[in-house]
N, C-alpha and C positions, 0 to 999 in steps of 0.2 A: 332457332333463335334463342332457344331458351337454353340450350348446351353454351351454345358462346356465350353468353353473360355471366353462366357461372365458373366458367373456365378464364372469364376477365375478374371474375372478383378472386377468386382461389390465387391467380397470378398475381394480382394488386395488393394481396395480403404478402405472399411470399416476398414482394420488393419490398413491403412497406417494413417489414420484419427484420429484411436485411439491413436496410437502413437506420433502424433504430437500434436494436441491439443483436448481437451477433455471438457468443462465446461457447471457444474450442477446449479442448485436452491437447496439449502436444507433449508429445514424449519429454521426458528432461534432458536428455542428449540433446533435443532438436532446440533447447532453449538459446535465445539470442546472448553473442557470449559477452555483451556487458553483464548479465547477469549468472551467468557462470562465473566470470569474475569477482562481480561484490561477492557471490557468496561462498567463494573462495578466500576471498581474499578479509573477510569479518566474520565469518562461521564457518572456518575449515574443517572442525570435525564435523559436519554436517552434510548429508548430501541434500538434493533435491528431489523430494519425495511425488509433490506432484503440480503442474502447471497450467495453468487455466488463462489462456488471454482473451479476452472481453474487444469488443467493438462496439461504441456507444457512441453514436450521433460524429463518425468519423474519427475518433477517438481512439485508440487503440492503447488498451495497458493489460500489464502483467499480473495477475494471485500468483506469486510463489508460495507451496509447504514447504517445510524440511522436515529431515525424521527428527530432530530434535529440540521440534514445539514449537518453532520460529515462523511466524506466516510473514511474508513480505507482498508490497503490491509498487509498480512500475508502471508510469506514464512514461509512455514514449514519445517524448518531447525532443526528439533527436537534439541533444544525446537523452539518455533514455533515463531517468531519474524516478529513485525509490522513495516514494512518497507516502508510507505508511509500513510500520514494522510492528507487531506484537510476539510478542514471548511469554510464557509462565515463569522464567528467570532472567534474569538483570543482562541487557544488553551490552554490548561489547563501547566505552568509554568514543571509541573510536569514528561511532556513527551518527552521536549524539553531537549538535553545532557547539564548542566550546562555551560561548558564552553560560546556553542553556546547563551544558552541563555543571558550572561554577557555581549556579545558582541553586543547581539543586543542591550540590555537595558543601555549600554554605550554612544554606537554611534547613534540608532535611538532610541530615549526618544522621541517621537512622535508619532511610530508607535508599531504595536504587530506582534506576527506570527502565521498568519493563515494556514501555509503549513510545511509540514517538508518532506521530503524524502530524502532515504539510496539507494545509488546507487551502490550496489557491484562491481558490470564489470570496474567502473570508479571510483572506491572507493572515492566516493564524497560525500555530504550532501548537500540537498538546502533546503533554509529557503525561504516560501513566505512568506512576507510583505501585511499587511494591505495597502499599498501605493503601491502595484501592485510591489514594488521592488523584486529580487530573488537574496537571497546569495549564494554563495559558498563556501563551506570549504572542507577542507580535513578530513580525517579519527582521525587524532588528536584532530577534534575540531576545528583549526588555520585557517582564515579568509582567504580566493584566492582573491575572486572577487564579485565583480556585476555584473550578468549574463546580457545580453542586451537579451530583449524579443524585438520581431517583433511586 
């Protein structure tokens, strides 16, 4: 009796594991080819270095690396949308929602955006700054704030 309970708890963990979080390596050949696409199509010298999809409470998104410093991340929200990109140098004008990017190249003519992230739960946008600065905007695009980093 005492083998079967702990062969139900061992098993009750392995679902309960499955269910919560899940995350694989797939080759970058095997990657889904919206995303072979964007990152053909906004970082063409770039290949894809390496991919990690996550499963999180039914969830399912993309860590993209590339070799040339660029991490991206993909909710697959059919259609499958990149919702977070950092870099060590200045992103491609292309990726950035127009609005945001008018405002930077308004008020900081100095620096560029090396960061962008889409924050559902807080329907927010932040732009990181070459100058270490973090904007904030809303869903419209319209400027909140300057985040204060620690």
């Amino acid at each position: 009796m005492k083998s079967l309970t702990t062969i139900f708890t061992v098993l009750s963990c392995f679902i309960f594991l499955a269910f919560v979080s899940c995350e694989k390596e797939i080759k970058p050949n095997n990657a889904p080819q919206e995303i072979k696409s964007y990152v053909s199509n906004y970082f063409p010298d770039c290949e894809i270095k390496k991919i990690t999809r996550e499963k999180e409470k039914g969830k399912k998104s993309y860590d993209v690396t590339l070799d040339c410093g660029v991490n991206l991340e993909f909710e697959d929200n059919n259609p499958m949308q990149m919702v977070d990109v950092d870099s060590d140098s200045k992103l491609p004008d292309a990726i950035i929602p127009q609005p945001i990017l008018d405002y930077v190249n308004s008020n900081y003519q100095n620096s560029y955006i090396i960061g962008w992230e889409f924050e559902a739960k807080k329907t927010l946008q932040h732009v990181d700054l070459n100058t270490k600065e973090v904007l904030e905007f809303n869903m419209n695009h319209e400027f909140i704030r300057v985040v204060e980093i620690d």
